[in-house]
C-alpha positions in Angstrom: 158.0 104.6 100.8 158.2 104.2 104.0 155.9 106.8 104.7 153.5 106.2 102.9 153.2 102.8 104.4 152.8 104.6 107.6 150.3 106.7 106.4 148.3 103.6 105.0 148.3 102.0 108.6 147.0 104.8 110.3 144.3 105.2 107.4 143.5 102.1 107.2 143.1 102.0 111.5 141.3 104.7 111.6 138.5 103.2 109.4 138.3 99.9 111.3 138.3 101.8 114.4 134.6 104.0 112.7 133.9 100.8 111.8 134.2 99.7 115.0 132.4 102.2 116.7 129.0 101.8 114.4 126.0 99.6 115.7 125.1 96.8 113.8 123.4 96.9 111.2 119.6 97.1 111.3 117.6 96.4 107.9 114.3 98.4 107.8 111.5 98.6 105.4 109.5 101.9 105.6 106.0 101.2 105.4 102.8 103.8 105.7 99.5 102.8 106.4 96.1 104.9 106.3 96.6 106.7 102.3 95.3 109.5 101.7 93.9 110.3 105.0 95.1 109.4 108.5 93.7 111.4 112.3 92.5 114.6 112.3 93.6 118.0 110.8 95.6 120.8 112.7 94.4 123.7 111.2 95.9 125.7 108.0 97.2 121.5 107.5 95.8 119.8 103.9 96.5 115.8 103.5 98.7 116.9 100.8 100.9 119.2 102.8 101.6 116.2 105.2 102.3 114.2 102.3 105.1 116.8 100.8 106.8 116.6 104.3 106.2 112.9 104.6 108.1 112.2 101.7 110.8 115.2 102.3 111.9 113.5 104.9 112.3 109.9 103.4 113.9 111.4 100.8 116.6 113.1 102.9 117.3 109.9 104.7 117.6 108.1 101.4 114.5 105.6 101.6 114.5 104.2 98.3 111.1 102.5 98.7 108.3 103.2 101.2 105.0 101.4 100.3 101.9 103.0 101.2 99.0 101.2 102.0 95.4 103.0 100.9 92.0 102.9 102.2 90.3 104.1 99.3 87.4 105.1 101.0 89.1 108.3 102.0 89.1 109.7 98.1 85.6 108.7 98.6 85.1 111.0 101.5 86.9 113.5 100.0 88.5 113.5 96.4 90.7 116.2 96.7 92.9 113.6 98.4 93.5 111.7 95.7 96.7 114.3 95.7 98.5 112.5 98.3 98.7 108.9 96.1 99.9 111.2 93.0 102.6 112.7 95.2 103.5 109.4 96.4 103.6 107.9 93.3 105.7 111.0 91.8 108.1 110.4 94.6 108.6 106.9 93.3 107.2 105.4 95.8 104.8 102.2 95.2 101.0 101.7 96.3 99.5 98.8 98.0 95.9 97.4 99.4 95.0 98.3 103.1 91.2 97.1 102.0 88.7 99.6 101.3 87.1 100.7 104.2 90.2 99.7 107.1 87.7 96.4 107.9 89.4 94.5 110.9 89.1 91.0 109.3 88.1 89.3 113.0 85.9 92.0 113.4 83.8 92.0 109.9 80.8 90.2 109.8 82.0 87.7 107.6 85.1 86.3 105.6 83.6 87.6 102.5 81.8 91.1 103.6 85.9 91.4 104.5 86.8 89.9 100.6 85.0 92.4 99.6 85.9 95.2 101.1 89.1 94.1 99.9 88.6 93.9 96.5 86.5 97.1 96.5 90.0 98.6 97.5 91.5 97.4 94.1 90.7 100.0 91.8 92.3 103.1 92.7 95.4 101.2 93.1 95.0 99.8 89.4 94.5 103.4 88.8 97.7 104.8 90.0 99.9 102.0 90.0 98.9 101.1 86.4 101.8 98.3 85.5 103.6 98.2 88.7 102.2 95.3 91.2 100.4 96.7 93.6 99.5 93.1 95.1 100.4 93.4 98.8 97.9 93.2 101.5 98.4 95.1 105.0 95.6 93.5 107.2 93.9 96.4 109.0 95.3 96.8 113.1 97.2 93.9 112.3 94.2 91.2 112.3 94.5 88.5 110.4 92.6 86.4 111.6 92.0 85.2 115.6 89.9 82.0 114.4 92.0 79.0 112.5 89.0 78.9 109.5 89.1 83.0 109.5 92.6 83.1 109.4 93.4 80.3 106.6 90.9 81.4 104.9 91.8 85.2 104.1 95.4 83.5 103.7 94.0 81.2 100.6 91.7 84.3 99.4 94.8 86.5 99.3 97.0 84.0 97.6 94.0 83.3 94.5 94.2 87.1 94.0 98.3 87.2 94.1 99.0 89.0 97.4 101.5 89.1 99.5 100.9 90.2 103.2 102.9 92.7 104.2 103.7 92.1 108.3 104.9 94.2 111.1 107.5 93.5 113.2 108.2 97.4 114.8 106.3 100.0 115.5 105.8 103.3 117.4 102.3 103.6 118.3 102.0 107.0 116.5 98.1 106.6 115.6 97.5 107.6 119.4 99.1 110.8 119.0 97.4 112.0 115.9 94.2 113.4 116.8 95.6 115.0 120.2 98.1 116.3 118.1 95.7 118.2 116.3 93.2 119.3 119.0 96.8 120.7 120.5 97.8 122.8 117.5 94.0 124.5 117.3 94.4 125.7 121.1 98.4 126.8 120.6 99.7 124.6 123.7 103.1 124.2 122.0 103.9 122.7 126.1 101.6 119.7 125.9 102.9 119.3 122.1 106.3 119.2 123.6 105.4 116.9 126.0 103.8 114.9 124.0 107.3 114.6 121.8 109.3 114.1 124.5 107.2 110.9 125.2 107.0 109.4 121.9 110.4 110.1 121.1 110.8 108.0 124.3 108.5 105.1 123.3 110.5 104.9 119.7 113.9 104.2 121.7 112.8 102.1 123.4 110.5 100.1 120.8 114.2 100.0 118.8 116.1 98.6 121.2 113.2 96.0 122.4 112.7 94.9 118.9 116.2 93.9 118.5 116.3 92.2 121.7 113.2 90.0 121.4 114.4 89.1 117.7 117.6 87.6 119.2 115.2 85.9 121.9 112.9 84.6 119.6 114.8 83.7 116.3 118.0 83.9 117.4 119.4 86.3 115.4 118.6 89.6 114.2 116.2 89.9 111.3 114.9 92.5 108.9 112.3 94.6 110.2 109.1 96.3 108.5 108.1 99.7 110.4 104.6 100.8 110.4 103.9 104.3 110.1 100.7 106.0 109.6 100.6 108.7 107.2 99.1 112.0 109.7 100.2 115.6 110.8 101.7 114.3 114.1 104.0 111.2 112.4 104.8 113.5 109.4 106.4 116.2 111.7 107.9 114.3 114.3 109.7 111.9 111.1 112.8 113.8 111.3 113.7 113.2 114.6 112.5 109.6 114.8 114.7 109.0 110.8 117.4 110.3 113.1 116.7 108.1 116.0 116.7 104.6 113.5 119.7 106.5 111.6 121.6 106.2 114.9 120.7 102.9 115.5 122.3 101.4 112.5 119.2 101.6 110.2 119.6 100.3 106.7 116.6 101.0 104.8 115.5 97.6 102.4 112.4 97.0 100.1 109.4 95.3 101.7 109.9 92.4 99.9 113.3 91.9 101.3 112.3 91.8 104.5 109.4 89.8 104.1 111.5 87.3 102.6 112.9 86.7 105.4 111.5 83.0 107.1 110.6 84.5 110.0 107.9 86.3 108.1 106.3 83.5 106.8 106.5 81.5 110.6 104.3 84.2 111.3 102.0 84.2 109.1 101.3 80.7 109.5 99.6 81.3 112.6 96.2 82.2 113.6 96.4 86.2 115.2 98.0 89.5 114.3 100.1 91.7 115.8 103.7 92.1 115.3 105.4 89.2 113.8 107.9 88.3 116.6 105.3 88.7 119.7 103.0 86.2 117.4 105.5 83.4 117.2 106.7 84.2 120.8 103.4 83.4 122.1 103.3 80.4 119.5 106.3 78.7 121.4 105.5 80.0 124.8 108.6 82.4 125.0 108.1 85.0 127.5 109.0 88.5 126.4 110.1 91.3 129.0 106.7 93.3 129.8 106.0 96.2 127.0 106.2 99.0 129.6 105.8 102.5 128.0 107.8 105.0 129.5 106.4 106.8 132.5 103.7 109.7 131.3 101.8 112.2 132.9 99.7 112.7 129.4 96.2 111.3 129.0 96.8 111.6 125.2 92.9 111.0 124.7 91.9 113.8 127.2 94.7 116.1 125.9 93.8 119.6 124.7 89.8 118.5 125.0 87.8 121.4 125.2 85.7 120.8 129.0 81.7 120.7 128.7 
């Protein structure tokens, strides 16, 4: 009896002492913007092909839900990419609007050329998403809207159509890397690649730990985050290692609308400008952030791998 009382202790401590040794918990919603078609092609690459490892790796980290938002002018441009929403939508995975043609809502010509251009996107959703809501709304870069009468009203045109608007808090900048990426793979300078990874794998620590910081600044507390992610060769292959990187920092992956349930969501969104959510309200209540300072880089990720002349 009495040792099995012993061994109970000493099992028992040595879970609370794991326990112990984990980091917080961090609640994450995957999110991935630019379906079917993000950044250039390396070659021997199809859209589909970086959809199949996309989804291999959220898979293997258990991701229940990822949303992906679609600009549908890319079946458009070429239909053969219409593949990569029917993986994503075989992988279980929901749909959701990112406006037709990517229109930045501060810089279309009007509130309703940008309507539009929303509702244009509507259809291929209804398509593949048949009874499931699609009715979430990723504003394109982030703008939703600079101007008070811009902003509010998108916000009441959204709400009449039954949208929800699905807002950032982290992200990785991986939409720089993409088209370098794939100038790099047609020369075969797997040195600049690496560089180029050691870099970004840089940028994603340190975006994790600053977003959990600047929550606690801002709100208080920690919140649930939504990642952005853009659905491209370069983000597709590096995914393991950055899946890893959250994994390590306590990552718990959530639905969207979990996350976005959270208040500090909706403080956001209440206020004329884009960008992440906690910068938004930041600058709302004149909280000063630490600077954003990338880490150091030689690369010139837009000259990278350009062919002189």
């Amino acid at each position: 009896m009495m040792k099995r009382a012993m061994a109970l202790c000493l099992l028992l401590g040595s879970a609370a002492a794991a326990q112990a040794g984990d980091p917080p918990r961090f609640d994450v919603a995957i999110t991935v913007d630019d379906l079917p078609a993000h950044g250039q092609l390396p070659p021997g690459t199809t859209r589909a092909d970086i959809a199949r490892r996309f989804l291999a790796t959220l898979k293997a980290h258990h991701v229940a839900e990822a949303y992906g938002f679609v600009n549908a002018r890319g079946l458009a441009e070429d239909p053969a990419s219409d593949a990569v929403l029917t993986l994503w939508r075989k992988a279980g995975y929901p749909l959701a609007n990112h406006s037709y043609s990517h229109l930045n809502l501060d810089g279309a010509p009007s509130l309703a050329a940008w309507q539009a251009d929303v509702i244009a996107g509507e259809p291929a959703l209804e398509r593949h998403m048949g009874k499931e809501d699609w009715h979430w709304l990723r504003f394109p870069n982030l703008s939703s809207g600079k101007d008070a009468t811009r902003h509010d009203g998108a916000a009441a045109f959204l709400k009449q159509r039954g949208y929800r608007i699905a807002s950032v808090s982290l992200a990785f900048e991986d939409w720089d890397y993409s088209d370098a990426y794939a100038r790099c793979s047609a020369q075969g300078d797997d040195r600049m690649i690496a560089a180029m990874k050691r870099h970004y794998l840089a940028v994603v620590d340190q975006a994790i730990a600053r977003v959990k910081a600047n929550a606690q600044r801002v709100h208080g507390r920690s919140i649930p985050h939504v990642l952005l992610l853009h659905v491209g060769a370069w983000t597709a292959d590096t995914l393991p290692d950055v899946m890893a990187r959250l994994d390590a920092a306590g990552a718990r992956y959530i639905p969207l609308a979990q996350a976005e349930a959270d208040p500090a969501y909706a403080q956001a969104e209440a206020l004329p400008g884009g960008g992440g959510i906690i910068e938004r309200v930041a600058q709302a209540q004149g909280i000063a952030l630490p600077a954003d300072s990338a880490p150091a880089s030689e690369i010139d990720l837009r000259q990278a791998c350009r062919t002189p002349g």
